[in-house]
KOLZADO-301332 format. One line per field, with one value per residue: x, y, z of N, C-alpha, C in turn; residue in three letters; residue number from 0. Coordinates in steps of 0.001 Angstrom, whole numbers, m for minus. Example, Ala and Ser with C-alpha at 12.3 -4.5 7.8 and 13.67 -1.06 7.14 Angstrom:
REM KOLZADO-301332
neast	c(13190	12850);
nnorth	c(m5690	m2250);
nup	c(7800	7080);
caeast	c(12300	13670);
canorth	c(m4500	m1060);
caup	c(7800	7140);
ceast	c(13200	12900);
cnorth	c(m3300	30);
cup	c(7800	7870);
fitor	c(ALA	SER);
fidren	c(0	1);
This chain:
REM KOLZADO-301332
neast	c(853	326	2335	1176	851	317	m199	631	m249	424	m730	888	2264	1297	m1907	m5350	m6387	m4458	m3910	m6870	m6196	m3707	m4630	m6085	m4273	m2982	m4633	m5202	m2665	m2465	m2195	m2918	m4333	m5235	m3915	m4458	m2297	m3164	m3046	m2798	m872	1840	5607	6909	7743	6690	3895	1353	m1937	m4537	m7567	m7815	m10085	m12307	m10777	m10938	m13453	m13964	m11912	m13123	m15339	m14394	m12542	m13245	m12622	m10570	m9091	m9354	m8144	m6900	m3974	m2077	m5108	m5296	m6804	m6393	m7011	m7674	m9539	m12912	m12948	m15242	m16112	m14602	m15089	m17826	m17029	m15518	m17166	m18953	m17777	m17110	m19857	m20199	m18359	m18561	m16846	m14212	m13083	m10658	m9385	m6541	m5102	m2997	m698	m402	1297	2842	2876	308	m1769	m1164	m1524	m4175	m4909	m4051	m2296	871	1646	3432	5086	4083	1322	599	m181	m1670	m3971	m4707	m4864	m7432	m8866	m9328	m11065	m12753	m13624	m13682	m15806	m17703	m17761	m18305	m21029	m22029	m23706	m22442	m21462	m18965	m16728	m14059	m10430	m9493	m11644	m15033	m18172	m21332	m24074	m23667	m23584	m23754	m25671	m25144	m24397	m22561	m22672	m20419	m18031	m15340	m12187	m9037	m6104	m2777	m514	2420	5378	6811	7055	4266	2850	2788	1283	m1496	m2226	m2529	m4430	m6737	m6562	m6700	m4278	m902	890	3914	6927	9669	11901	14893	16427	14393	12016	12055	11374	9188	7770	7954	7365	4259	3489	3825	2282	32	m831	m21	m3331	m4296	m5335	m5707	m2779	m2806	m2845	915	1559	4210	6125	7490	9288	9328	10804	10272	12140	12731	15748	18053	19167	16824	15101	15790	15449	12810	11899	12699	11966	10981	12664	12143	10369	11803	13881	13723	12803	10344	8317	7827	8384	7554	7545	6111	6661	6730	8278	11037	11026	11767	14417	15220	15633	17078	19619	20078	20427	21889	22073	22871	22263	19252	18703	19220	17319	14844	13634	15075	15329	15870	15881	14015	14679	15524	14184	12385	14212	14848	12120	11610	13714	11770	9951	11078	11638	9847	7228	3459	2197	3352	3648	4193	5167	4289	6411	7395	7641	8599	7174	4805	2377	3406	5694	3884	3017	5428	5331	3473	4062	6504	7431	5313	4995	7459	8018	5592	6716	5863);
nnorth	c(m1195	2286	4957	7241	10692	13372	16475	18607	21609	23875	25148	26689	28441	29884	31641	31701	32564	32057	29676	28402	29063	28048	25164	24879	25413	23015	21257	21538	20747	18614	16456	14054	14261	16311	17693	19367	21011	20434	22382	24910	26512	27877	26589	28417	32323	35257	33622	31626	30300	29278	27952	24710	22794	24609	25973	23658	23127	26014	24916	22482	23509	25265	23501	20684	17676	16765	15118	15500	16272	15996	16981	16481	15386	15820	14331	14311	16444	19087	18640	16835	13757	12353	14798	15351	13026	13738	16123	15026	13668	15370	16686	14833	14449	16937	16898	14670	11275	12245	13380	12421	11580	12375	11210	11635	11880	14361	17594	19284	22246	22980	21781	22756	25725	25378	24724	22456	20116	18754	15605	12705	10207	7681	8363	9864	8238	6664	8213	8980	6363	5470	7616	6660	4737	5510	7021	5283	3744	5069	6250	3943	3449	3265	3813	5492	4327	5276	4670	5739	6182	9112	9666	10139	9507	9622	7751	8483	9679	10079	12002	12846	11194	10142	7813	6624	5521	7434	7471	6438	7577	6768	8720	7787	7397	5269	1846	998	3241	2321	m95	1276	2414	69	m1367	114	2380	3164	2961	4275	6762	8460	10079	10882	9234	7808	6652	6100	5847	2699	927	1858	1359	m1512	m2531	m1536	m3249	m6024	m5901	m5858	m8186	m9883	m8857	m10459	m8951	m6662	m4874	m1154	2286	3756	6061	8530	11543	14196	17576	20101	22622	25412	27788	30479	30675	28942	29942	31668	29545	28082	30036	30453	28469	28146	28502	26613	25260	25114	22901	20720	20113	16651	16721	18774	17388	15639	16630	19217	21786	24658	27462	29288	31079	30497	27719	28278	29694	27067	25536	26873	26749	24118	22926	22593	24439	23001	20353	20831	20822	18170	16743	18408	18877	21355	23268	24969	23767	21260	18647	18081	17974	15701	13746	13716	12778	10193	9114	8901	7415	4873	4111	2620	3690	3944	6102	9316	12154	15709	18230	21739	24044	26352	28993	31239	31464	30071	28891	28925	26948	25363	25358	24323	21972	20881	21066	19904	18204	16242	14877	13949	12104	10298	9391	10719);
nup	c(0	m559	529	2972	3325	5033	6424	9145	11094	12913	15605	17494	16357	14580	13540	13302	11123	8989	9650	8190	6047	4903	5576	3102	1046	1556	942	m1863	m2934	m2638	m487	1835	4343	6898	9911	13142	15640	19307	21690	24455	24760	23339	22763	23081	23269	21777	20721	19547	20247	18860	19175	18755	17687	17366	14975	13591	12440	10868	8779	7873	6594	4847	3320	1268	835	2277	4986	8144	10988	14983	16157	18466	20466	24136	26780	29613	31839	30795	29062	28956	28838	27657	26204	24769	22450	22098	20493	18649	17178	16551	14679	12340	11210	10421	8666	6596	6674	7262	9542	12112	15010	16751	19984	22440	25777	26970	28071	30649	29764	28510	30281	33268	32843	33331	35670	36583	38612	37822	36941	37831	35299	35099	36260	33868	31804	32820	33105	30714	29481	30895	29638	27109	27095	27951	25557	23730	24161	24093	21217	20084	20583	22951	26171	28938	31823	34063	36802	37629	38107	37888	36370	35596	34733	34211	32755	30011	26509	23350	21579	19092	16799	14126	11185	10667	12026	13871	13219	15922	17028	18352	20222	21451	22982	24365	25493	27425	26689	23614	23794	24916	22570	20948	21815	22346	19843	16418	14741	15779	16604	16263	17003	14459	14857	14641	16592	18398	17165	16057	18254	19436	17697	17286	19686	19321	17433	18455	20625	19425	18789	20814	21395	19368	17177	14167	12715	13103	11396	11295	11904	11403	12762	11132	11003	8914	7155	4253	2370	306	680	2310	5024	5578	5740	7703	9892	9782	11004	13393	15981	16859	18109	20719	21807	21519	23607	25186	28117	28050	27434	29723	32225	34523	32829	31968	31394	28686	27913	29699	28410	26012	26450	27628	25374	23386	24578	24679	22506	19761	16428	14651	15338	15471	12700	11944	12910	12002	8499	6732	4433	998	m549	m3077	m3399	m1220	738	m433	m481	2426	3671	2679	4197	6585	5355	5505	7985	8619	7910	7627	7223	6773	8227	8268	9614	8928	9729	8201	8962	7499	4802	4869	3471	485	1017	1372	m900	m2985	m2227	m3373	m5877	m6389	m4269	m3108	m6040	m6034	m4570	m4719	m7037	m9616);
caeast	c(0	1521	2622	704	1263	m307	504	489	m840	1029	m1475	1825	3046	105	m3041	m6508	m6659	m3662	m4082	m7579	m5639	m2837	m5437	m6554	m3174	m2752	m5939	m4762	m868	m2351	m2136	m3883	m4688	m4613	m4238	m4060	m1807	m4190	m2615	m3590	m173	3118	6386	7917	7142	5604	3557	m351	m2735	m6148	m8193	m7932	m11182	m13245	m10779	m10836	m14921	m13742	m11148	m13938	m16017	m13727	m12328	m14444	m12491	m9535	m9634	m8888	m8431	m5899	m2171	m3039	m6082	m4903	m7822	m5641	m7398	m8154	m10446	m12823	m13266	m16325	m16449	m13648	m15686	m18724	m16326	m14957	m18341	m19814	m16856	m17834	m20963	m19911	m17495	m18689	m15770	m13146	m12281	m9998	m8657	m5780	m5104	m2129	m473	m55	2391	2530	2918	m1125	m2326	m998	m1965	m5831	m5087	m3451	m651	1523	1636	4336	4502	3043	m679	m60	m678	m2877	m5349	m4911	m5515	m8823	m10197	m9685	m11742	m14344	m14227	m13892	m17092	m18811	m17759	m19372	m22686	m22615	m24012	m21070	m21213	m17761	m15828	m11796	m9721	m9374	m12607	m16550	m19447	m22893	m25028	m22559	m24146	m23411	m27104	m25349	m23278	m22647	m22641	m19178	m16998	m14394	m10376	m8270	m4634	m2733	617	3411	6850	7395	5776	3264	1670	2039	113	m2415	m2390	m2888	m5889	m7723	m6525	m6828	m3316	102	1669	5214	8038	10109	13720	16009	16968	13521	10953	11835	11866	7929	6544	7837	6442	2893	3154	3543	1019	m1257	m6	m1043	m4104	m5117	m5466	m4493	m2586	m3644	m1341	1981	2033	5581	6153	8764	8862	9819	10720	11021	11883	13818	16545	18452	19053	15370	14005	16097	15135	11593	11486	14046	11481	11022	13846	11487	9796	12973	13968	12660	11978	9851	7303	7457	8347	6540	7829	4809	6583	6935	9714	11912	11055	12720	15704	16123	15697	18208	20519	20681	19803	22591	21507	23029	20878	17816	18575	19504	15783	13697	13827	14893	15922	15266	15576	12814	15172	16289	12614	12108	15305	14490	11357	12629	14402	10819	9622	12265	11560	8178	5989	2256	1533	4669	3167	4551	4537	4397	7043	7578	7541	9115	6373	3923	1602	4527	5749	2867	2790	6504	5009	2413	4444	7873	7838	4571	5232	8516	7411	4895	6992	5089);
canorth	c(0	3719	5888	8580	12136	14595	17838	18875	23091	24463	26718	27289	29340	30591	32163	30593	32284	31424	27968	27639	29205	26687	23873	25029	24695	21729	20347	22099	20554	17070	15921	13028	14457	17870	17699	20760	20541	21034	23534	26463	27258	27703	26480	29952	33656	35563	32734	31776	29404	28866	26736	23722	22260	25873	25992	22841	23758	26337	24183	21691	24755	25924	22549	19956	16634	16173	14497	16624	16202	16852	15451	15141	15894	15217	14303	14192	17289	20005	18244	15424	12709	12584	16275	14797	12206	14567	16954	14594	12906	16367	16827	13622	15180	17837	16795	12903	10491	13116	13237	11510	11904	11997	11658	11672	12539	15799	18384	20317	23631	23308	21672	23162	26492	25257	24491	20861	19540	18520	14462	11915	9995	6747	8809	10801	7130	6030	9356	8401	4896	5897	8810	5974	3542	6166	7668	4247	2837	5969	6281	2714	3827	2964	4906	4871	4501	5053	5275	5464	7031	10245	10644	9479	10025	9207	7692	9531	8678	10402	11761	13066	9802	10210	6266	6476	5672	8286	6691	7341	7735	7367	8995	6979	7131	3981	494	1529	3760	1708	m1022	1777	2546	m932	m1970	1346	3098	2514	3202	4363	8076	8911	11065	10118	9418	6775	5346	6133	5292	1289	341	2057	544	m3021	m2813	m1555	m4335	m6596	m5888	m5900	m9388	m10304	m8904	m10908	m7527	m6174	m3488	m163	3218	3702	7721	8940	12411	15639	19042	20939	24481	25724	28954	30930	30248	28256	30680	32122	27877	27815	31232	30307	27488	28624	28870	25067	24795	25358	22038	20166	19172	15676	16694	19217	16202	14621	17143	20186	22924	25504	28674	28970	31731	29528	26809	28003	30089	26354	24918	27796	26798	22935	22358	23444	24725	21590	19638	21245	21042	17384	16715	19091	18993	22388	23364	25841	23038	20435	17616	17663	17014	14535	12737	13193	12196	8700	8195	8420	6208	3270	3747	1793	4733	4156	7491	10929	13159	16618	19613	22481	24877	27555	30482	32615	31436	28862	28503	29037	25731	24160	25179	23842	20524	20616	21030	19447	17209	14895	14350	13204	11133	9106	8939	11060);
caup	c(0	m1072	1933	2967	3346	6340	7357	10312	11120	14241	16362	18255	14910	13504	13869	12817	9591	8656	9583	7472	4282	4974	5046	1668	539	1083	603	m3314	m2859	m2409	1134	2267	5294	7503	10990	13886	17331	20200	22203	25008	25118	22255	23269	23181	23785	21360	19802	18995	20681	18605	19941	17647	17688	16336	13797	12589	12198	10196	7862	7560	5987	3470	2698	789	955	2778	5772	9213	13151	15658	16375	19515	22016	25304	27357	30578	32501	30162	28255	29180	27297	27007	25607	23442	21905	21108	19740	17020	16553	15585	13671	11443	11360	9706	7522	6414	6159	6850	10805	12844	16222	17245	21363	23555	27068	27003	28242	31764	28494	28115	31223	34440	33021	33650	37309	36897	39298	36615	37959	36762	33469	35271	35951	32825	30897	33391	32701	29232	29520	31151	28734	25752	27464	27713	23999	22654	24226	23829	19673	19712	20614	24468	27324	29771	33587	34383	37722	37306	39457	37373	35563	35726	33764	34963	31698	29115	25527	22305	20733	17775	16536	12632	10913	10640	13924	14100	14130	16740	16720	19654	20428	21678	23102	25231	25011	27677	25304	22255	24404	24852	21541	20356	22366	21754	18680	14857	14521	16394	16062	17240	16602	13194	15418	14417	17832	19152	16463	15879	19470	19827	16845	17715	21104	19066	16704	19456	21514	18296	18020	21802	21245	18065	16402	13014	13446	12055	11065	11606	11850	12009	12442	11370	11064	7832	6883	3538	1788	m913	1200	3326	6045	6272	6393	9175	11104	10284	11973	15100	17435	17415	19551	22184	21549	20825	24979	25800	29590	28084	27000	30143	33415	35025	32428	31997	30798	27378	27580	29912	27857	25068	26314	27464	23931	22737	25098	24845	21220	18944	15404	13711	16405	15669	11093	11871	13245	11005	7189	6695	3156	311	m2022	m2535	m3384	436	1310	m894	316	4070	3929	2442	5090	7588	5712	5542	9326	8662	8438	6589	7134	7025	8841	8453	10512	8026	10520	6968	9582	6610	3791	5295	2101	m386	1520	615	m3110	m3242	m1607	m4338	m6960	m6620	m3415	m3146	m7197	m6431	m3481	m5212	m8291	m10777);
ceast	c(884	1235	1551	1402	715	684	59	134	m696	142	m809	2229	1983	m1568	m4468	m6871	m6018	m3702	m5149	m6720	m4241	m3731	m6042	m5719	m2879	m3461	m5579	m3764	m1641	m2344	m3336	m4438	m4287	m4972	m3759	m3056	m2985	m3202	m3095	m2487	999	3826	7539	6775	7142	5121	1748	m781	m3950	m6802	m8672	m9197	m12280	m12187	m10369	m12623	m14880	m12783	m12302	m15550	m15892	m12891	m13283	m14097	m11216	m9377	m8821	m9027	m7436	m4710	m1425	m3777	m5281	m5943	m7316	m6521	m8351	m9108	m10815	m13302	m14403	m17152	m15608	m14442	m17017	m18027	m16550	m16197	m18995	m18957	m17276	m18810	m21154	m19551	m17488	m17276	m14532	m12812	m11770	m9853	m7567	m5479	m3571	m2131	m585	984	1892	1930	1336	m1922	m2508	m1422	m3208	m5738	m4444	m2092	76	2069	2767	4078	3672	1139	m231	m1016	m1982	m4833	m5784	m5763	m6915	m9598	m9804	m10696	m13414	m14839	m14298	m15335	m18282	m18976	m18985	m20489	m23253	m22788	m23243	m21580	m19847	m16949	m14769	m11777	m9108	m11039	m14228	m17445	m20633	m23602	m24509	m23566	m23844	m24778	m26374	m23911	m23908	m22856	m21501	m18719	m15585	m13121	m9961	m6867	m3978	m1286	1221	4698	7631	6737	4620	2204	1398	1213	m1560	m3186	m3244	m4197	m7155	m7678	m6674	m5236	m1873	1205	2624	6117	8927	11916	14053	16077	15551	12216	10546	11330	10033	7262	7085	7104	4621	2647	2682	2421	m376	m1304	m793	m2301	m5365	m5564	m4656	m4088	m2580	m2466	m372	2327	3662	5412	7168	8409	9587	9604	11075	11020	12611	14968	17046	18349	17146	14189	14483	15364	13553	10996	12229	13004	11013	11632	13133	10858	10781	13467	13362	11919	10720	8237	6807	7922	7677	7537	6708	4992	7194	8128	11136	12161	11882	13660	16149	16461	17101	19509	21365	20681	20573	21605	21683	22365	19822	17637	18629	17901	14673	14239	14182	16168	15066	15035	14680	13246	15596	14898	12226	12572	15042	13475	11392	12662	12936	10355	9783	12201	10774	7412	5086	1821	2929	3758	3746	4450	5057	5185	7821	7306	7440	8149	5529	3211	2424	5046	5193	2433	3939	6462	4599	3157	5374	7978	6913	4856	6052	8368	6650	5150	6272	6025);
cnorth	c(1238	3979	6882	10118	13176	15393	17907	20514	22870	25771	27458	28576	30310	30760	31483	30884	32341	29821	27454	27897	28204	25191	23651	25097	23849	20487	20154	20974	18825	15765	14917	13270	16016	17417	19352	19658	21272	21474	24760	26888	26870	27432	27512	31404	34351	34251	33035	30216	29185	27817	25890	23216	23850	26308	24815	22558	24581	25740	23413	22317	24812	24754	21446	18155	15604	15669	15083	16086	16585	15586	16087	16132	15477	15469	13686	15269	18275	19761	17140	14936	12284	13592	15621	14522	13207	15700	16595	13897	13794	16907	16103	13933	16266	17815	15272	12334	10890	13531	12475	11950	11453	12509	11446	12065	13342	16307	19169	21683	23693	22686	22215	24763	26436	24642	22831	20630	18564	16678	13960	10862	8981	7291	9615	9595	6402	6884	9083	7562	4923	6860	7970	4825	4272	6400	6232	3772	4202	6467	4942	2673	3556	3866	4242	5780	4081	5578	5300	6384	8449	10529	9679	10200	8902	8308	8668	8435	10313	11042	12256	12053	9562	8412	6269	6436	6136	7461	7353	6465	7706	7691	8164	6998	6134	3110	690	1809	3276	481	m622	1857	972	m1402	m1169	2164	2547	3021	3790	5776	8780	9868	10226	9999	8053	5678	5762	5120	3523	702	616	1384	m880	m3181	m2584	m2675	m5593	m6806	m5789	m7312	m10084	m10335	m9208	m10182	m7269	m4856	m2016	941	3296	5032	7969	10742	13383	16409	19473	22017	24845	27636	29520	30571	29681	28576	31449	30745	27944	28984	31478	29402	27578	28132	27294	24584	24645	24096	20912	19006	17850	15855	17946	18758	15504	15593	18522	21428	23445	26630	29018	29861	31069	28431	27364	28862	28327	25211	25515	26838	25392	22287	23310	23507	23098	20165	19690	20984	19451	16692	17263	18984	20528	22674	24342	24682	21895	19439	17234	17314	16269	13224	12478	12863	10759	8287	8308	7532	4907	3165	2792	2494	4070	5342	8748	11818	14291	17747	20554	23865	25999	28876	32086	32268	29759	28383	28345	27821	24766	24225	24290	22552	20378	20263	20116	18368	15743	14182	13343	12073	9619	8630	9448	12288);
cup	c(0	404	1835	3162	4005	6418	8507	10307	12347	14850	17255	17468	14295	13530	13440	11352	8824	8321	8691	5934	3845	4474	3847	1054	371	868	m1403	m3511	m3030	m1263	1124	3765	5901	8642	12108	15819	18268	21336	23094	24621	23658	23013	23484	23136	22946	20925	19713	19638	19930	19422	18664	17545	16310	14901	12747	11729	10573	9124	7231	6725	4811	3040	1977	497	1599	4334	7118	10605	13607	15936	17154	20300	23017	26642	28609	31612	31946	29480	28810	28593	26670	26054	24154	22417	21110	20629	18445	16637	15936	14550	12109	10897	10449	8098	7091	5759	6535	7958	11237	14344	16853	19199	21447	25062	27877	27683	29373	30918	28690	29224	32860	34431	33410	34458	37261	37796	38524	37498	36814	36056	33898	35287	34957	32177	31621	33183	31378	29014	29975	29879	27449	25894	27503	26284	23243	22283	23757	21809	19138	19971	21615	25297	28569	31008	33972	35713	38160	38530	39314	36405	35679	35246	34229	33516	30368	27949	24446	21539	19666	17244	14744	13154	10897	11935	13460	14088	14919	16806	18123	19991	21420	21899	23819	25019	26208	26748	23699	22921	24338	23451	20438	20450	21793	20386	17175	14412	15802	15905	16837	16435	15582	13569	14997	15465	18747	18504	16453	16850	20260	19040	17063	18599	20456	18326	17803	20429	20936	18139	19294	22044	20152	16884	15374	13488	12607	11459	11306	10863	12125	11742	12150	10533	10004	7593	5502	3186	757	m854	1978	4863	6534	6451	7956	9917	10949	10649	13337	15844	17764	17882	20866	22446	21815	22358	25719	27144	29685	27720	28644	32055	33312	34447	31465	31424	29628	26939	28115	29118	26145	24778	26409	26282	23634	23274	24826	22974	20826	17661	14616	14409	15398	13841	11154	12329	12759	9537	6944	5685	2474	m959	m1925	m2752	m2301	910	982	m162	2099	4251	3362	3008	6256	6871	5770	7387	9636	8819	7406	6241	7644	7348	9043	8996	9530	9104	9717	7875	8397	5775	3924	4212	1060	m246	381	m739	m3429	m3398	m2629	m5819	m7324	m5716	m3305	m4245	m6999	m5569	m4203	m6841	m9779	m11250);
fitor	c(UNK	UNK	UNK	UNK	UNK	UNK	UNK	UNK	UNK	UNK	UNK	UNK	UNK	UNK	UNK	UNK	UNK	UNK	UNK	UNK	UNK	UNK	UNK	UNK	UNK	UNK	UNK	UNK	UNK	UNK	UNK	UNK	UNK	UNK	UNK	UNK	UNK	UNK	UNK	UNK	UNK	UNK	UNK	UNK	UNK	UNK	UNK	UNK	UNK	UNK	UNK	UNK	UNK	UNK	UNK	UNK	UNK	UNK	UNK	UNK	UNK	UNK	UNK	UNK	UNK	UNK	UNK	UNK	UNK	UNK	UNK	UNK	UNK	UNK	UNK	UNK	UNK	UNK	UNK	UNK	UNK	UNK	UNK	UNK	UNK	UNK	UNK	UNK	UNK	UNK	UNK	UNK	UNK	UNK	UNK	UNK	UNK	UNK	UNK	UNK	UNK	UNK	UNK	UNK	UNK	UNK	UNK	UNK	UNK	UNK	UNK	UNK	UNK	UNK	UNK	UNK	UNK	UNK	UNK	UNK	UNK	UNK	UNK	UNK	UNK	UNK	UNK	UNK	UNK	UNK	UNK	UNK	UNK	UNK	UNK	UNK	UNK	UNK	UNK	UNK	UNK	UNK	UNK	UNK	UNK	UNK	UNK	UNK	UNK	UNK	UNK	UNK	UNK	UNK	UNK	UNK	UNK	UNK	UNK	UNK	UNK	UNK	UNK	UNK	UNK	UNK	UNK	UNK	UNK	UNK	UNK	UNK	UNK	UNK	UNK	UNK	UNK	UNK	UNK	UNK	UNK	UNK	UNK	UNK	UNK	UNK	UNK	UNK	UNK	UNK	UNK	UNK	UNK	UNK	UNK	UNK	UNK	UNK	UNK	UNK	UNK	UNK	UNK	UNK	UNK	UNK	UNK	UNK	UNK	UNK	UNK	UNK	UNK	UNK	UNK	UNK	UNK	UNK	UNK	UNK	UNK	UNK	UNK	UNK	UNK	UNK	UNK	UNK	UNK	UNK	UNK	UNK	UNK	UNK	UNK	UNK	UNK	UNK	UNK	UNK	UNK	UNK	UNK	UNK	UNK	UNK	UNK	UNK	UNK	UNK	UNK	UNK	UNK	UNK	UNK	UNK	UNK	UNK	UNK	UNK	UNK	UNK	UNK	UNK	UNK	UNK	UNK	UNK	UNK	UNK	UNK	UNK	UNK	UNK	UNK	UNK	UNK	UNK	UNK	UNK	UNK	UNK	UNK	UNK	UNK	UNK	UNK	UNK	UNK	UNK	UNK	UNK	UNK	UNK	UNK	UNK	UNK	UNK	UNK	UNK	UNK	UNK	UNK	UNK	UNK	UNK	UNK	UNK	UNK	UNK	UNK	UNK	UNK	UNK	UNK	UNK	UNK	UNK	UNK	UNK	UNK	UNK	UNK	UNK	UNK	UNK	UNK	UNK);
fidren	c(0	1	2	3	4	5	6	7	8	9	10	11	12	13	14	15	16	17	18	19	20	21	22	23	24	25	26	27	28	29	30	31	32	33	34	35	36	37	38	39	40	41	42	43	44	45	46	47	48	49	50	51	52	53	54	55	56	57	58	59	60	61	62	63	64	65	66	67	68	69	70	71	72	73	74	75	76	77	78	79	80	81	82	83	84	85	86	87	88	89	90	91	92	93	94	95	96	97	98	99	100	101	102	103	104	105	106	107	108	109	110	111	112	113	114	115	116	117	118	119	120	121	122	123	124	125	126	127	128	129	130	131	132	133	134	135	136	137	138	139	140	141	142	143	144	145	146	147	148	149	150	151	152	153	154	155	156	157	158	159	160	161	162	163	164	165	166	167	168	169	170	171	172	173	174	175	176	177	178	179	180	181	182	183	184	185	186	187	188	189	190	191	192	193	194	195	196	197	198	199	200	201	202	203	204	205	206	207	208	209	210	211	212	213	214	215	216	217	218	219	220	221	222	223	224	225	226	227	228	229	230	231	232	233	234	235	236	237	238	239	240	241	242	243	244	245	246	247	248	249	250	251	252	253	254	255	256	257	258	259	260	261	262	263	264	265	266	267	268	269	270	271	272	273	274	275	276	277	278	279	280	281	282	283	284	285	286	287	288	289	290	291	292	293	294	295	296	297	298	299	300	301	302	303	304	305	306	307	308	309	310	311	312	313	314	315	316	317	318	319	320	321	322	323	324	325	326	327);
């Protein structure tokens, strides 16, 4: 089966109507998919928060067939899962055939600002592991009496449940969460690293394997910048240094200006070019995206991080990179 091809639309980077004229880019460019980061907060200081959900409303408006959700909800605090679930079900709703959902962990960055005590990674997965047990049964058309040890719903039931049952995606960086992922999700979506990536999707295969289950996507993800030039791909994607710190995934860092003097600080430049695609030329995107997917990706998932010419990007994509991708 051919690879796929998603973007990704950073509400860290870019404003909401930005982000729908992006999604109409690359709805144009070819993409097999558009997804948004769900986000209160950017990983640096100036930035942009939308609230992903109202403008993926709006994408699902002014788009007419490409298929949209988020990468990732994190129905840990800020959101509960049951809100989740009728989110993306009225999503569906909307837009027939053409939502997904993607969940995860989440990040102290967007939860501790809405009053959370930023807990460690064992109850992050365990909050998880709960709000998929709710959206699953509740996508499937059950009225859920649920009492976990983070979340409960009385008679929870869905009245507006398209025919379609929503996928869900589930982010992943340890075999924990590809376990999670396996049981509950229609697929498996991680970061596109070398010495990280193999070692999560074995453990998801695996545990697709224990559980008699085929096993579904195999999202990989990275971040690309392009532009006229070399130097302005790079300095319009800089501020993704802020992102870049693993303990910024997984400990109690909340302020998005600390958070990325300490990107600056620990993340050299040739770091940060060695982890993002970031080129003026579109034969270097071709080539690095290659190499995600000799990782075993089904699905390249790109974060469109074109600071200096975000749509321009995605004409480039359109023109010169998916072609060369799928060989045309």
């Amino acid at each position: 089966m051919a690879t796929q091809y998603w973007v990704q639309l950073a509400t860290e980077q870019f404003g909401p109507s930005s982000l729908v004229e992006q999604a109409e880019a690359a709805e144009r460019a070819g993409f097999d998919a558009v997804n948004l980061s769900d986000h209160y907060q950017p990983w640096w200081e100036p930035g942009e928060s939308p609230q992903a959900w109202v403008v993926l409303g709006a994408i699902a408006h002014a788009t007419s067939r490409i298929p949209l959700g988020t990468g990732v909800t994190a129905p840990v605090f800020r959101y509960n899962p049951a809100v989740v679930a009728q989110a993306f079900a009225t999503l569906e709703a909307l837009a027939p055939g053409r939502a997904f959902l993607g969940i995860g962990s989440g990040e102290s960055l967007n939860e501790t600002p809405c009053g959370m005590n930023w807990p460690p990674p064992d109850e992050q997965l365990d909050r998880m592991g709960e709000a998929l047990e709710i959206i699953d049964r509740l996508l499937d058309g059950d009225r859920v009496d649920f009492d976990g040890q983070w979340f409960r719903t009385v008679g929870a039931v869905l009245h507006t449940r398209p025919p379609r049952r929503v996928p869900v995606y589930v982010s992943a960086f340890g075999s924990q969460a590809a376990g999670l992922a396996a049981r509950y999700g229609d697929g498996l979506w991680t970061l596109a690293k070398p010495d990280q990536a193999p070692d999560v999707i074995d453990a998801y295969l695996g545990a697709c394997d224990d559980l008699g289950k085929e096993p579904g996507e195999i999202i990989l993800q990275a971040g690309f910048s392009w532009a006229p030039d070399d130097s302005a791909a790079f300095e319009g994607a800089r501020v993704w240094k802020g992102a870049q710190p693993p303990d910024h995934y997984s400990d109690d860092w909340h302020d998005p200006a600390a958070m990325y003097r300490h990107g600056e600080e620990t993340v050299s430049d040739e770091e940060f070019a060695a982890g993002y695609i970031v080129s003026s030329d579109p034969s270097v995107h071709v080539e690095r995206v290659r190499e995600v997917e000799k990782l075993g990706a089904t699905v390249v998932c790109l974060q469109n991080a074109s600071g200096a010419a975000p749509v321009e990007a995605l004409g480039v994509y359109r023109e010169r990179v998916l072609p060369a991708l799928r060989g045309g």
